[in-house]
C-alpha positions as CSV (number, residue, x, y, z in Angstrom):
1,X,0.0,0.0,0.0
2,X,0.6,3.6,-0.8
3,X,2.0,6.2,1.8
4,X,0.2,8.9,1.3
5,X,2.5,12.3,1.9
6,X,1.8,15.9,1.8
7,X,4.3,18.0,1.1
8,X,4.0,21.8,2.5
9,X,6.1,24.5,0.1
10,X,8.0,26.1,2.8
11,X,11.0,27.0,0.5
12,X,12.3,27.7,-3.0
13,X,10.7,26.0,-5.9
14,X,14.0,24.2,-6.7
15,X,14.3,22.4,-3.5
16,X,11.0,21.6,-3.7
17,X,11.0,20.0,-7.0
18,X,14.3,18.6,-5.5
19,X,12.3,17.3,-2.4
20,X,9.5,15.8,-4.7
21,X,11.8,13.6,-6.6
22,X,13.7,12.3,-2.8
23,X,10.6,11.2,-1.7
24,X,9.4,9.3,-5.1
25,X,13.1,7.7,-5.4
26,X,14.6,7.5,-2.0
27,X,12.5,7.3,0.9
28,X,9.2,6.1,-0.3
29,X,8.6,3.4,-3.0
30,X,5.9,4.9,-4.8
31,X,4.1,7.4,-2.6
32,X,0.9,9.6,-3.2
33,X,2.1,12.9,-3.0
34,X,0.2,15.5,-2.4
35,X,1.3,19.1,-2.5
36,X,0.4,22.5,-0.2
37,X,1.6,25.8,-1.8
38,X,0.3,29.4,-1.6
39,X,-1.4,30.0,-5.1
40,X,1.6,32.6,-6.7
41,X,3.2,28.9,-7.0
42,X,0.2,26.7,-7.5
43,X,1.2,27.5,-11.9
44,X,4.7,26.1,-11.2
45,X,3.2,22.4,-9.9
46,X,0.5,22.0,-12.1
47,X,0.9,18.9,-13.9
48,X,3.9,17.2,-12.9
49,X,3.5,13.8,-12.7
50,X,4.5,13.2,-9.2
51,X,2.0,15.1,-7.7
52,X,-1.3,13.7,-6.8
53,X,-3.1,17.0,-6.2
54,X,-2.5,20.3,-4.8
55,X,-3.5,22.2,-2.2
56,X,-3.6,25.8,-1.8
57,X,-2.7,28.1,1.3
58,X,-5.7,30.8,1.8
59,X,-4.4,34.4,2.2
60,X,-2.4,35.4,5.2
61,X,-6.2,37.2,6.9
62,X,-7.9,34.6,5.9
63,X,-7.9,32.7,9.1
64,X,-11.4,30.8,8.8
65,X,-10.5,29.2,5.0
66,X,-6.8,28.4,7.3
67,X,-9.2,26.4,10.0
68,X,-11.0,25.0,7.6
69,X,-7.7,23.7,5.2
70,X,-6.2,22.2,8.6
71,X,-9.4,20.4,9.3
72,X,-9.1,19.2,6.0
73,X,-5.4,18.1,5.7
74,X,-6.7,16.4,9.3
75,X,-9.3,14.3,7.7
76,X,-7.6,13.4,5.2
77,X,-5.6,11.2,7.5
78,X,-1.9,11.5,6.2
79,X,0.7,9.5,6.2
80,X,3.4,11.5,6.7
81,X,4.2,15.5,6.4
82,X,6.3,16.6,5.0
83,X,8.2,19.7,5.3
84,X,11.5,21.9,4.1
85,X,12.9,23.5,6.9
86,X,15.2,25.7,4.6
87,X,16.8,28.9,6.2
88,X,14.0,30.9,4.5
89,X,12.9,33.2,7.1
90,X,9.7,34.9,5.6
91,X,7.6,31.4,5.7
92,X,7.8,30.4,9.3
93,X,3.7,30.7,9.5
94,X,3.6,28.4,6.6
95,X,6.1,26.3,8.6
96,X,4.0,26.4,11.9
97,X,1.0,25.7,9.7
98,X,2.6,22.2,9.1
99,X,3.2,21.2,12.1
100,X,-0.6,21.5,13.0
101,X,-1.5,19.1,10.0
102,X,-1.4,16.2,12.3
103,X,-0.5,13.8,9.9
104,X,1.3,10.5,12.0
105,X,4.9,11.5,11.4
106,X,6.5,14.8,10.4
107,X,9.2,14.4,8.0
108,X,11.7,17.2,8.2
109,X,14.0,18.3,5.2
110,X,17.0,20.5,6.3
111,X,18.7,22.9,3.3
112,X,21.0,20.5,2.5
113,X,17.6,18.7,1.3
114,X,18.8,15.5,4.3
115,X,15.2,15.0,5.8
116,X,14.4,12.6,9.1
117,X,11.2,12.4,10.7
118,X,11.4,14.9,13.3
119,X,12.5,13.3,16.6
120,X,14.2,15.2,19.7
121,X,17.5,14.6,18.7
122,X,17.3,15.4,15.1
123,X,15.6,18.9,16.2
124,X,18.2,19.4,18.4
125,X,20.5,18.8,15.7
126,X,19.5,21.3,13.6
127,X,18.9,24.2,16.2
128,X,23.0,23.4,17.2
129,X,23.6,23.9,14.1
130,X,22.1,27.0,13.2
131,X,23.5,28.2,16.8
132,X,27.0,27.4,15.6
133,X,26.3,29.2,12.1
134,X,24.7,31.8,13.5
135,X,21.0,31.5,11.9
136,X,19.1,30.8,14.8
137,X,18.8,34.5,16.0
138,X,18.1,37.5,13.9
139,X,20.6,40.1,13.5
140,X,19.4,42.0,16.3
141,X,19.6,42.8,19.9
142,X,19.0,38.8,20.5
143,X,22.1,38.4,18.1
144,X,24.2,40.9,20.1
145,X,23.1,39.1,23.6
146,X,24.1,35.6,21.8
147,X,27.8,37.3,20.8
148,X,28.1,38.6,24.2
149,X,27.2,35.6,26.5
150,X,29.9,33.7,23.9
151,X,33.0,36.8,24.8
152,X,33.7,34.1,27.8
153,X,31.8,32.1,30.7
154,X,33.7,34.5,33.2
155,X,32.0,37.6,31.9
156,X,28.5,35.8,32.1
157,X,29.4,34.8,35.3
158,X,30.1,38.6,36.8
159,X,26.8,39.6,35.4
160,X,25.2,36.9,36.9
161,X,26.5,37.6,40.2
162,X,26.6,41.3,40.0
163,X,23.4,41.5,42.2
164,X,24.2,39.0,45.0
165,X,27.2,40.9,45.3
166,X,25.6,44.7,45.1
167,X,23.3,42.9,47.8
168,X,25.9,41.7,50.0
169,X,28.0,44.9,49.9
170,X,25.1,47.0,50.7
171,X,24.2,44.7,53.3
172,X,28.3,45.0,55.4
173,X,28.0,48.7,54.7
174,X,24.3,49.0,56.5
175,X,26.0,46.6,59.0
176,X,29.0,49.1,59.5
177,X,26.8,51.7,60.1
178,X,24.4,50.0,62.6
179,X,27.4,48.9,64.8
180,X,29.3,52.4,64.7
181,X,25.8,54.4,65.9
182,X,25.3,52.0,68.7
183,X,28.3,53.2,71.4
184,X,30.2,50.6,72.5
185,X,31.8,51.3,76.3
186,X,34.3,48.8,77.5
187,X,34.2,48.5,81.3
C-alpha cells in the first residue's frame, strides 16, 4: 500500500522540486504525494507527474478558509508530512501551519535537502547547528546578547552575580553603620 504524503512548500521552488523527486526515489517506494503551496506557485506544480493533487494556502487574513484547510489536511488522515525547513525566514507561519496538520509522522528536510522524521535529537540537531552558524537569531539585539554571552563564561558569570554581590555589599556597609551608631563602652 501507498503512503500517502503531503508535502507543504516552505521553500524555493528548486528544492522543492528537488524534495518531490527524494521522496518518489529515496524514501518512499511509490508514494501519493500531495502538495500545499500558496497560489503565486500553484502555476509552477500543475501537472507534474509526481503530484497527486494540490492544495492551496488561503491568504495570510484569511484565518477561517486556514481552519477549515487544517481540518481538511486532518481528515484526510496523512501518512506522513512533509516539510522543508530551509533557512527561508519569511515562511515560518507556513512552517508552523505544518506542524498543526497532524499527519502521523513529520518528515523534516534540512537545506542540504537531508530529511528525518522529526524526533528530539534530530531537532536538536538542527537548532545546534544553526546556533553554531549563526541563523538561529536574527541580526538583532538577540544576536548581540548571543555574541556577548559567547566573549567568555567568566563575563557571564560577573553579570550573573553582580546582584548578590551589590546585595551583600550594601548589606556590610548597613551593617557598618548600625554597629558604629550603637556606642560601645568597654568596662
Amino acid at each position: 500500500m501507498a503512503e500517502r504524503v503531503l508535502l507543504v512548500c516552505t521553500s524555493t521552488i528548486p528544492h522543492v522540486t528537488r524534495a518531490l523527486g527524494i521522496l518518489h526515489d529515496s524514501v518512499f517506494r511509490s508514494p501519493q504525494v500531495d502538495l500545499l503551496c500558496s497560489s503565486a506557485e500553484l502555476l509552477d506544480y500543475e501537472g507534474q507527474p509526481q503530484i497527486q493533487k494540490v492544495l492551496v494556502f488561503p491568504h495570510r487574513q484569511e484565518y477561517w478558509a486556514a481552519l477549515q484547510l487544517c481540518r481538511r489536511i486532518r481528515k484526510a488522515s496523512y501518512d506522513v508530512i512533509a516539510v522543508l525547513w530551509c533557512q527561508d525566514a519569511e515562511r515560518a507561519r507556513t512552517k508552523t501551519f505544518a506542524l498543526l496538520c497532524g499527519g502521523k509522522r513529520l518528515l523534516v528536510f534540512n537545506e542540504n535537502l537531508d530529511c528525518e522524521y522529526l524526533k528530539p535529537s534530530y531537532l536538536k540537531a538542527i537548532v545546534t547547528s544553526r546556533a553554531r552558524q549563526g541563523y538561529l537569531w536574527p541580526k538583532s539585539w538577540i544576536g548581540f546578547v548571543q555574541s556577548w554571552l559567547q566573549s567568555g563564561t567568566w563575563g557571564v558569570m560577573r553579570v550573573l552575580l553582580f546582584p548578590i554581590r551589590f546585595f551583600v555589599i550594601c548589606f556590610l556597609v548597613a551593617a557598618i553603620y548600625l554597629t558604629k551608631s550603637k556606642k560601645i563602652t568597654f568596662h
